[in-house]
N, C-alpha and C positions, 0 to 999 in steps of 0.2 A: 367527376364526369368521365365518361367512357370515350374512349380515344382508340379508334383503330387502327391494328396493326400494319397497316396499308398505308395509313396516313403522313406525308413527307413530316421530318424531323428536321426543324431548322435550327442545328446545337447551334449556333452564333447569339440567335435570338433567347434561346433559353439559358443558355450561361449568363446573358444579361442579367434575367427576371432574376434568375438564381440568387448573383451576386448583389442585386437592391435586396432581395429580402435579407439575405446574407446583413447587409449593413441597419440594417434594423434590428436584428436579434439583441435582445437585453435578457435580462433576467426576468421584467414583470411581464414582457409579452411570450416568454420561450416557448408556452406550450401552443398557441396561436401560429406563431411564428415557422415551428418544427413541424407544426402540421403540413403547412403550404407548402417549405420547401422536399418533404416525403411524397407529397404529392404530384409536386413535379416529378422528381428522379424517378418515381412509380409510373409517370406518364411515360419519360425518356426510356427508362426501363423495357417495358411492351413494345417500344418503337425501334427498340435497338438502337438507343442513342446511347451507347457506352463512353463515348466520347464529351458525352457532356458531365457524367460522372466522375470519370477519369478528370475533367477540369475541376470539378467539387473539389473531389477531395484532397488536388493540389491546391485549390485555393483556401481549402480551409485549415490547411497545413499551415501556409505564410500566415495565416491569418494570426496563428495560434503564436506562431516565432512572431510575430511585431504587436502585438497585445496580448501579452503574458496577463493581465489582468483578466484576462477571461478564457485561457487557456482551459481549467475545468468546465467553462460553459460548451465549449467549442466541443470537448471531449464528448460528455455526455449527451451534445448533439449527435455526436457519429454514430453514439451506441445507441440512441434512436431509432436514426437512419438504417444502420445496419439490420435492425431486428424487425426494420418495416419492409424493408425490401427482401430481406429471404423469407419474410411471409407470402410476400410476391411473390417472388421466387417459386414456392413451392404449391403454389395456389396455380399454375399455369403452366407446371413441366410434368404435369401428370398424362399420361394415355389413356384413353379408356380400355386398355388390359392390366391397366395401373404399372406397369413399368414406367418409368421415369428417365426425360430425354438430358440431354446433357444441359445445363443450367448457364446462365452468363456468371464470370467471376463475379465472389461476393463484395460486396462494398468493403469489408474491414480486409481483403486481398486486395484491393484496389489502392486501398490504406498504406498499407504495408510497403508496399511497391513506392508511393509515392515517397514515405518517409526515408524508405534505404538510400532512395536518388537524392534526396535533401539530407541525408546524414552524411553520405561521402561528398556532397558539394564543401559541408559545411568544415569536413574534417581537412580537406585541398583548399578552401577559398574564403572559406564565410565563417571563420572559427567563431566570431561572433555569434554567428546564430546556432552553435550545438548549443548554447548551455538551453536556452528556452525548448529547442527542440527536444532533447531528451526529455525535457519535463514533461513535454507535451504524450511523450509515448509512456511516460510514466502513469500521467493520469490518463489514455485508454489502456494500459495495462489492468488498472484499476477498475474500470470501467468493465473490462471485462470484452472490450471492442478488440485489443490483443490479446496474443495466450503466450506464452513462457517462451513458446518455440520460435514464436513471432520475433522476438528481439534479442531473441538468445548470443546469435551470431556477432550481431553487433555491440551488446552489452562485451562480450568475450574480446571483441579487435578493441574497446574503450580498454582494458585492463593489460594488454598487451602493451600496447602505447605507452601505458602508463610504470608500467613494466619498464617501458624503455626509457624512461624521465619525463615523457612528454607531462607537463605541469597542467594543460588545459584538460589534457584526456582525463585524469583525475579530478580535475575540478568536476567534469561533467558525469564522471562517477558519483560522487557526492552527493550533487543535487540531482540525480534521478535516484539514490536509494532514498537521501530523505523523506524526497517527493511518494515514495513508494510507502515506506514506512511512519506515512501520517496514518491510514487506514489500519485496521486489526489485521485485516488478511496482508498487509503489506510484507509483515515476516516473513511468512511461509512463504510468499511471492520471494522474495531476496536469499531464502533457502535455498527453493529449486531451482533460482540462475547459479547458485554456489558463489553468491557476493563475499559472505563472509572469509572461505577459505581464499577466495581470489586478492582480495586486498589482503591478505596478511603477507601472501607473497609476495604482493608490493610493498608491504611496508619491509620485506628483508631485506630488498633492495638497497645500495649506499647511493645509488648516481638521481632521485628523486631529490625534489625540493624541499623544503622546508615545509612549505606553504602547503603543498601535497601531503608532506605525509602528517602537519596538525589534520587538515580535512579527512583525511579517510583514516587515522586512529579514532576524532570525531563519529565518524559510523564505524567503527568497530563496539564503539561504547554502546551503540543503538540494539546490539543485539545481545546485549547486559543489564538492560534495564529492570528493575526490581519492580514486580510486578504494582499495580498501584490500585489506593483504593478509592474503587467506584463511586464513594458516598461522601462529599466533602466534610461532612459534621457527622458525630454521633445522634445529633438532634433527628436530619435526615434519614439517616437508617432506621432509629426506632420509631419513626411514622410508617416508614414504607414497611415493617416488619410488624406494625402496631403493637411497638414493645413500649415501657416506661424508662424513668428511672430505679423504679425500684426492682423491675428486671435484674438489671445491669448489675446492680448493689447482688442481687441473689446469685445472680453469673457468676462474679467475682467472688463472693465468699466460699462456694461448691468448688470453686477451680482452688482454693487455697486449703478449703479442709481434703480435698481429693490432693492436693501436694503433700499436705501431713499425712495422711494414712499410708500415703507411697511411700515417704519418705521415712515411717514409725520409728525403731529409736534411735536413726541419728537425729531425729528433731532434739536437741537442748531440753532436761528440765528444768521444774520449777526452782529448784533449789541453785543457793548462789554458790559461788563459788568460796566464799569461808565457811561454809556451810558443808561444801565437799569436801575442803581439807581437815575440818574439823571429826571428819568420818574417817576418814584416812588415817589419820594420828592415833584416833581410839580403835581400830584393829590393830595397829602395830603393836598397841601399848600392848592387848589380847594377846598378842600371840609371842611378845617378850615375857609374859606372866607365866604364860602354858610351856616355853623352855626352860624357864626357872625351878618351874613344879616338878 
């Protein structure tokens, strides 16, 4: 429904609505669910209710810190969210000389802002709530709702800390690279913060924990892992490849006569070995006969 720009904005009332649908979100209704709440914010949006956004996305911050069990639902709500609203966005900041007026911040800047305020609450007051919180920036890292530069700053003061023995800043290093390094892209993500190089220098550290430096030798091993294979059985592959057994039998025999031809005469012959001594002994004798003569 069309809502004009003119029309008063009652945030009190709609951080309500907000927050019921908020407590409804599951997994079987999310697509249902993300609509209405995109709906709203696109409402608040046009009416210049930044203020009821700015309460979203803090609320769906705690949300994430106090039910870690849905921490990825909550995520890939954002990145919804985000991607509906700078279609808004850009659907409404155009002129008709097509220059473009200046736009309200974007939701995952609205984001960002809210987390850094709840990242240094958490690192001063509420050490409780980093470990969940990092995870939570780990999966919109993932999401794609942050970018590298987004968390760069504060992944950086976690390693410093940790640098300095802090035992929890480490912990919470840990479980944001894991959290990171469940996805394929997650490496390359842990690349370009320079995770690897930065925990090594923690770990040269003497005044860190025990307990600190098993977990982050732990993700050191993450970016050692031996590549694996996609196909749990050879059964599986030769369906998906629609090969047989007697493929594999022909594979294998080509890969061993291609070993012997490579390999030509150091392969062993036929002959045994009193057989090669027996050759042996009768040129010697040969060649005792011919100094004789």
């Amino acid at each position: 429904m069309w809502n004009s720009w003119n029309s008063q904005h009652n945030s009190s009332l709609e951080q309500k609505r907000i927050c019921g649908l908020l407590n409804k979100l599951n997994v079987s209704n999310f697509d249902s669910v993300a609509t209405r709440l995109t709906e709203r914010l696109t409402s608040c949006r046009r009416r210049g209710g930044v203020e009821t956004i700015e309460a979203f996305a803090d609320s769906i911050a705690l949300r994430a810190v106090e039910d870690t069990q849905r921490s990825s639902l909550y995520a890939y709500l954002c990145r919804r969210i985000d991607r509906e609203l700078e279609m808004e966005d850009r659907r409404w900041t155009w002129l008709n000389d097509g220059t473009r007026q200046l736009s309200h911040p974007s939701f995952a800047s609205i984001l960002v802002g809210t987390c850094e305020c709840r990242f240094t609450q958490a690192l001063d007051e509420r050490v409780s709530q980093l470990f969940p919180l990092i995870e939570f920036m780990g999966d919109l890292l993932l999401d794609g709702v942050f970018t590298v530069a987004d968390v760069q700053d504060l992944v950086d003061q976690l390693f410093t800390l940790a640098e300095q023995g802090q035992e929890d800043s480490a912990v919470a290093l840990s479980r944001f690279c894991r959290r990171v390094a469940r996805e394929p892209e997650g490496m390359y993500i842990l690349e370009r913060l320079g995770a690897s190089g930065s925990i090594e220098r923690v770990l040269e550290e003497d005044i860190i924990t025990p307990k600190a430096r098993y977990l982050l030798m732990a993700v050191v091993d993450l970016f050692y892992q031996e590549p694996v294979d996609v196909f749990d059985s050879a059964e599986l592959r030769n369906r998906i490849y629609n090969l047989d057994d007697n493929d594999d039998d022909q594979e294998r025999s080509s890969e061993v006569d291609s070993a012997r031809t490579c390999v030509g005469d150091i392969l062993p012959s036929e002959t045994t070995a009193c057989e090669s001594e027996d050759e042996t002994e009768g040129q010697v004798v040969k060649v005792d006969e011919k100094q004789k003569v």
